[in-house]
Chimera marker file (.cmm) of the C-alpha trace (Angstrom):
<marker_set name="trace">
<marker id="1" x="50.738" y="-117.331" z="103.091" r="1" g="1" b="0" radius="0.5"/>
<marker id="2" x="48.090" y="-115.820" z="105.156" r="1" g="1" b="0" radius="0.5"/>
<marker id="3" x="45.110" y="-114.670" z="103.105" r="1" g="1" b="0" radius="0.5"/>
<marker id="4" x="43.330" y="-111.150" z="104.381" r="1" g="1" b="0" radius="0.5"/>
<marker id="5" x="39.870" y="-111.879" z="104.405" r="1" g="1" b="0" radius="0.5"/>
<marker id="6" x="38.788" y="-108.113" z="103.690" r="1" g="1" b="0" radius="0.5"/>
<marker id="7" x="40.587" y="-108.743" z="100.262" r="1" g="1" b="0" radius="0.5"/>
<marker id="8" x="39.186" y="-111.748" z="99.865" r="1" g="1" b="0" radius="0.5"/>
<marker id="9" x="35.654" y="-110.390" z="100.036" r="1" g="1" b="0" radius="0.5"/>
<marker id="10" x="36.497" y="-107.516" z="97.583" r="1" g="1" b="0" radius="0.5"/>
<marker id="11" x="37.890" y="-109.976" z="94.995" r="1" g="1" b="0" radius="0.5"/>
<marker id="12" x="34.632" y="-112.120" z="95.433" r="1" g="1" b="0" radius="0.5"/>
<marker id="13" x="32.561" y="-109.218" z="95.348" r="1" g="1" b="0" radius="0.5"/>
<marker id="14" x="34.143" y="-107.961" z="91.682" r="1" g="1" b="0" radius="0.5"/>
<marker id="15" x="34.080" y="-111.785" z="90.202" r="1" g="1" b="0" radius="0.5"/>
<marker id="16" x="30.520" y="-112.164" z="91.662" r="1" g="1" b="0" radius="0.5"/>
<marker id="17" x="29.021" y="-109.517" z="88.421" r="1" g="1" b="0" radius="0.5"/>
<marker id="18" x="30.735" y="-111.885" z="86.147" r="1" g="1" b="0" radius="0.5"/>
<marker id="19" x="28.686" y="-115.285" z="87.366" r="1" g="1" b="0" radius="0.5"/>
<marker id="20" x="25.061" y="-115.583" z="85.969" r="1" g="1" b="0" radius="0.5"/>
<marker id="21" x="22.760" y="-115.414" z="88.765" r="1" g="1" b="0" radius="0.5"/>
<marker id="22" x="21.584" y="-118.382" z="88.782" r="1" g="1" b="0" radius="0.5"/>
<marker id="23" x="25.223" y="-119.524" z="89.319" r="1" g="1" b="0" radius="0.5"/>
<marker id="24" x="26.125" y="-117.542" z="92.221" r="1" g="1" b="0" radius="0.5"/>
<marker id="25" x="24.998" y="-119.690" z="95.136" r="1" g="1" b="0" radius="0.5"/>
<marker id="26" x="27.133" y="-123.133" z="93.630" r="1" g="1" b="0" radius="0.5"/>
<marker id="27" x="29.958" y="-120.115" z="93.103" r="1" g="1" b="0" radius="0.5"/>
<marker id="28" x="29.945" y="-119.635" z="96.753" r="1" g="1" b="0" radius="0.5"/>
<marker id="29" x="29.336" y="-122.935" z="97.807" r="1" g="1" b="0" radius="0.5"/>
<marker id="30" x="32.695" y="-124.161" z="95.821" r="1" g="1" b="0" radius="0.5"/>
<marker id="31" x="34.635" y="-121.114" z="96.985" r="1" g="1" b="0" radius="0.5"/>
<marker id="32" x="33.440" y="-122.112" z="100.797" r="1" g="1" b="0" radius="0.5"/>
<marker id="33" x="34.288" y="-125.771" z="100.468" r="1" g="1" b="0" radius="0.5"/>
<marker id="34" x="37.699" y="-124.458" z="99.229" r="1" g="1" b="0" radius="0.5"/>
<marker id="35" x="37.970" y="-121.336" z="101.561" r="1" g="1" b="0" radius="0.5"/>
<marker id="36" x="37.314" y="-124.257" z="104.723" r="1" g="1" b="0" radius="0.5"/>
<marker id="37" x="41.422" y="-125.845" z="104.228" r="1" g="1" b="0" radius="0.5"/>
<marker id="38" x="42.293" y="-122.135" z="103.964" r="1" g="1" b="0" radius="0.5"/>
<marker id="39" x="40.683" y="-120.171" z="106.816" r="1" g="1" b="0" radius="0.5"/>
<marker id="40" x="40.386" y="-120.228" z="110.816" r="1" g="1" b="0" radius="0.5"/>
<marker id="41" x="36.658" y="-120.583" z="111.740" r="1" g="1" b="0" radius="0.5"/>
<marker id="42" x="36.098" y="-116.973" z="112.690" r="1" g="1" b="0" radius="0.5"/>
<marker id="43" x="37.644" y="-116.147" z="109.097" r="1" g="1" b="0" radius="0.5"/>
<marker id="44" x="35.165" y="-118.186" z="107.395" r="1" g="1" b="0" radius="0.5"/>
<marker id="45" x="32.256" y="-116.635" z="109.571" r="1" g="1" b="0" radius="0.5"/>
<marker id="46" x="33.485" y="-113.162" z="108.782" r="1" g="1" b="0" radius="0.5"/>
<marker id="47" x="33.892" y="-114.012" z="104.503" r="1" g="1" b="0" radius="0.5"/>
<marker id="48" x="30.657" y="-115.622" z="105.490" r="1" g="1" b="0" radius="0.5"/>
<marker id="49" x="29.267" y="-112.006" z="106.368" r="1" g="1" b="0" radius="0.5"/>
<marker id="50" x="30.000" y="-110.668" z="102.989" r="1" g="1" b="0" radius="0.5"/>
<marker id="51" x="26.726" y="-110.974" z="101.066" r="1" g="1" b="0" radius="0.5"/>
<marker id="52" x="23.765" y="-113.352" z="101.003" r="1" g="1" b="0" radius="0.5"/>
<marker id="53" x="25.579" y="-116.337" z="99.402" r="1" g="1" b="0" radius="0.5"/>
<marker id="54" x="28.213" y="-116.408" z="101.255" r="1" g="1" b="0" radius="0.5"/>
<marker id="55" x="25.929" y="-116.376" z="104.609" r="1" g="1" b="0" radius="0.5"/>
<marker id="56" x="24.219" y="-119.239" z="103.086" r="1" g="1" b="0" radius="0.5"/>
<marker id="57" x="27.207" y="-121.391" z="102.139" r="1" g="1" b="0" radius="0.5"/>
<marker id="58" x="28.375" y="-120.329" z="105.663" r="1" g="1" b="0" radius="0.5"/>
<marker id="59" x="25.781" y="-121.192" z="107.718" r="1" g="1" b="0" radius="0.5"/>
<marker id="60" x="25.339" y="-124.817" z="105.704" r="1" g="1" b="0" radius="0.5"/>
<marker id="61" x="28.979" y="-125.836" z="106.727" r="1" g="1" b="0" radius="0.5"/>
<marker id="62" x="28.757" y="-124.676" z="109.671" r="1" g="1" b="0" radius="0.5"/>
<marker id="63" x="25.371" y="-126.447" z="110.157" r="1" g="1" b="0" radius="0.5"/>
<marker id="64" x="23.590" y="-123.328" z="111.404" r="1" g="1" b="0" radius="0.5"/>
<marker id="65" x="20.763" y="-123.152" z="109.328" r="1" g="1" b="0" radius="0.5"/>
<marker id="66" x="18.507" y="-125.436" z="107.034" r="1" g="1" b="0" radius="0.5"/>
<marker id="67" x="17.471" y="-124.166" z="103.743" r="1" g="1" b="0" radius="0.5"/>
<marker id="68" x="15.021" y="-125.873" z="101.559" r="1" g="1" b="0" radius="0.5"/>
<marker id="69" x="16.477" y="-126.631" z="98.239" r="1" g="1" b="0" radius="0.5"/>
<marker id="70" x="13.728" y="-124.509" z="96.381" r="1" g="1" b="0" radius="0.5"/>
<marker id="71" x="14.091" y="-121.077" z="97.962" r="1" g="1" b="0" radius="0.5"/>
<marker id="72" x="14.804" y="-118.359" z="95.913" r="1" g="1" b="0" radius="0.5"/>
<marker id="73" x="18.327" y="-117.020" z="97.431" r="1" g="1" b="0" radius="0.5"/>
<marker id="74" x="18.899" y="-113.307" z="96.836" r="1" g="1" b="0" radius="0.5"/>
<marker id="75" x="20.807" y="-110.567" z="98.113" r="1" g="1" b="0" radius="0.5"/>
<link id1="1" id2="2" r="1" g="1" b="0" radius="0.2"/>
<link id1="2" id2="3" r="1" g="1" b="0" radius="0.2"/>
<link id1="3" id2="4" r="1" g="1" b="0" radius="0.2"/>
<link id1="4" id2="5" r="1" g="1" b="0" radius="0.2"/>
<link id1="5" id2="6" r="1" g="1" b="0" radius="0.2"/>
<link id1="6" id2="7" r="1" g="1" b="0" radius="0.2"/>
<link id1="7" id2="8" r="1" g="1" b="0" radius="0.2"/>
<link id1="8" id2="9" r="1" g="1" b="0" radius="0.2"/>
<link id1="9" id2="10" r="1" g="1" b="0" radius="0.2"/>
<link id1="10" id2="11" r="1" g="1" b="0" radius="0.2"/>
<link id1="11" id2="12" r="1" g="1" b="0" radius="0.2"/>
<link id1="12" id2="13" r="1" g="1" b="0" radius="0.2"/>
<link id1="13" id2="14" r="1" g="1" b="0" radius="0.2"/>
<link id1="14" id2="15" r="1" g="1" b="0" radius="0.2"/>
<link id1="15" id2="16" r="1" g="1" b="0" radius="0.2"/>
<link id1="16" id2="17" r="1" g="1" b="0" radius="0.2"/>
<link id1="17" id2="18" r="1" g="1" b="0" radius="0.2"/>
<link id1="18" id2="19" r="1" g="1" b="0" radius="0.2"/>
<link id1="19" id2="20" r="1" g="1" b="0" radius="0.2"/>
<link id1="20" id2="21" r="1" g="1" b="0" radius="0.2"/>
<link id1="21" id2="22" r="1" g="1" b="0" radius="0.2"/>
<link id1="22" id2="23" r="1" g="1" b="0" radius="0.2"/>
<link id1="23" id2="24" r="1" g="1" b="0" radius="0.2"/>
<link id1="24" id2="25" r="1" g="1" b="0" radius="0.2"/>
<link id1="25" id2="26" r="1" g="1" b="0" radius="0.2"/>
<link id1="26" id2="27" r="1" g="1" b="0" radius="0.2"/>
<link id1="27" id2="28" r="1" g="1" b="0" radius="0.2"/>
<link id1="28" id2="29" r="1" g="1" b="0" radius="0.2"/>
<link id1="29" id2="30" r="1" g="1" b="0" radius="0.2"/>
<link id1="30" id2="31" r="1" g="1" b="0" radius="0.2"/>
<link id1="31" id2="32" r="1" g="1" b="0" radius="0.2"/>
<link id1="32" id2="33" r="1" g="1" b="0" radius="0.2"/>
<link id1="33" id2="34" r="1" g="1" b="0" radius="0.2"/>
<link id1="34" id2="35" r="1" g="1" b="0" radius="0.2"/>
<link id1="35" id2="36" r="1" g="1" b="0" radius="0.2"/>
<link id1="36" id2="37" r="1" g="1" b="0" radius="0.2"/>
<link id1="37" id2="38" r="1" g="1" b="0" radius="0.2"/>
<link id1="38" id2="39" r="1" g="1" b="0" radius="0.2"/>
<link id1="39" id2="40" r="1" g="1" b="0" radius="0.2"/>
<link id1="40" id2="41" r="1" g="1" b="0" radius="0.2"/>
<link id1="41" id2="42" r="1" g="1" b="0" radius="0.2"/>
<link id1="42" id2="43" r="1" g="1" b="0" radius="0.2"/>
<link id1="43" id2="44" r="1" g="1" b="0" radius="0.2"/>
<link id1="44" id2="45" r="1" g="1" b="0" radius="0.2"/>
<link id1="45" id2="46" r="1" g="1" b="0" radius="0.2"/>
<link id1="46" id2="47" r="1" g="1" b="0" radius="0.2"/>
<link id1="47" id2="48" r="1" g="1" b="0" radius="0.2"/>
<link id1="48" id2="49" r="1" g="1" b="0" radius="0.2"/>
<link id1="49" id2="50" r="1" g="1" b="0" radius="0.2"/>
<link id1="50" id2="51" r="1" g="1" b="0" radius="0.2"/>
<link id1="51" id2="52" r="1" g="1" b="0" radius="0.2"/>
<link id1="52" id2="53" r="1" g="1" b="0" radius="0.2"/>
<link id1="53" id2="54" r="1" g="1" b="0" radius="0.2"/>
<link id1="54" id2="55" r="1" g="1" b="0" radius="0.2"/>
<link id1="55" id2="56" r="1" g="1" b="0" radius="0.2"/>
<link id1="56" id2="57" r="1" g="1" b="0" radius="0.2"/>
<link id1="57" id2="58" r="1" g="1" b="0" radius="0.2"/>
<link id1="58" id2="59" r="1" g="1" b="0" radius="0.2"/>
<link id1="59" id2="60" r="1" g="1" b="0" radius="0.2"/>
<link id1="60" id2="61" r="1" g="1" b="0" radius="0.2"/>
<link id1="61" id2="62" r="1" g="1" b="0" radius="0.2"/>
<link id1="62" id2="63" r="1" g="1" b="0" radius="0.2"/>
<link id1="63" id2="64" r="1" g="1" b="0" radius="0.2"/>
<link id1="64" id2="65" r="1" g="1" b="0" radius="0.2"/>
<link id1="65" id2="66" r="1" g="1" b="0" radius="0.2"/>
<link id1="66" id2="67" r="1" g="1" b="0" radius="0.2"/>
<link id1="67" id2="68" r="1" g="1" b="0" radius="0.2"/>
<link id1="68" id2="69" r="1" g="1" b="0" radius="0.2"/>
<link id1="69" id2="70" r="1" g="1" b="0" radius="0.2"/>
<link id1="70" id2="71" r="1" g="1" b="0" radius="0.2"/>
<link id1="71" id2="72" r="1" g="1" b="0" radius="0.2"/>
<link id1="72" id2="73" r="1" g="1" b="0" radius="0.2"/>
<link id1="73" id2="74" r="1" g="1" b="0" radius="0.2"/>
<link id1="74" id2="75" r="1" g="1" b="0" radius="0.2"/>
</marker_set>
């Protein structure tokens, strides 16, 4: 089973207005550590691409950036 990651970033997208906003960075960070068994590299950049989370919980796996723990994260 292949997944499309276009999809994939549509279903997040729609789920994402359910999850308090406070919540939504862990939410992404979960999905990514799950997404990582699933996905080739340039898959996981591209989800990675879909809003600010995800480019966060991106670029920490793929060690790109440090973030300091008490930024504010938002879209």
């Amino acid at each position: 089973m292949t997944i499309d990651v276009e999809v994939l970033s549509e279903v997040y997208s729609i789920l994402k207005q359910y999850i308090v906003t406070k919540d939504r960075q862990e939410a992404a960070d979960t999905l990514m550590s799950t997404l990582v068994d699933l996905l080739s590299d340039e898959e996981l950049k591209e989800f990675g691409a879909t809003d600010a989370y995800t480019k966060r919980s991106y670029d920490q796996y793929s060690g790109d950036t440090d973030y300091d723990d008490d930024d504010e994260y938002e879209e």
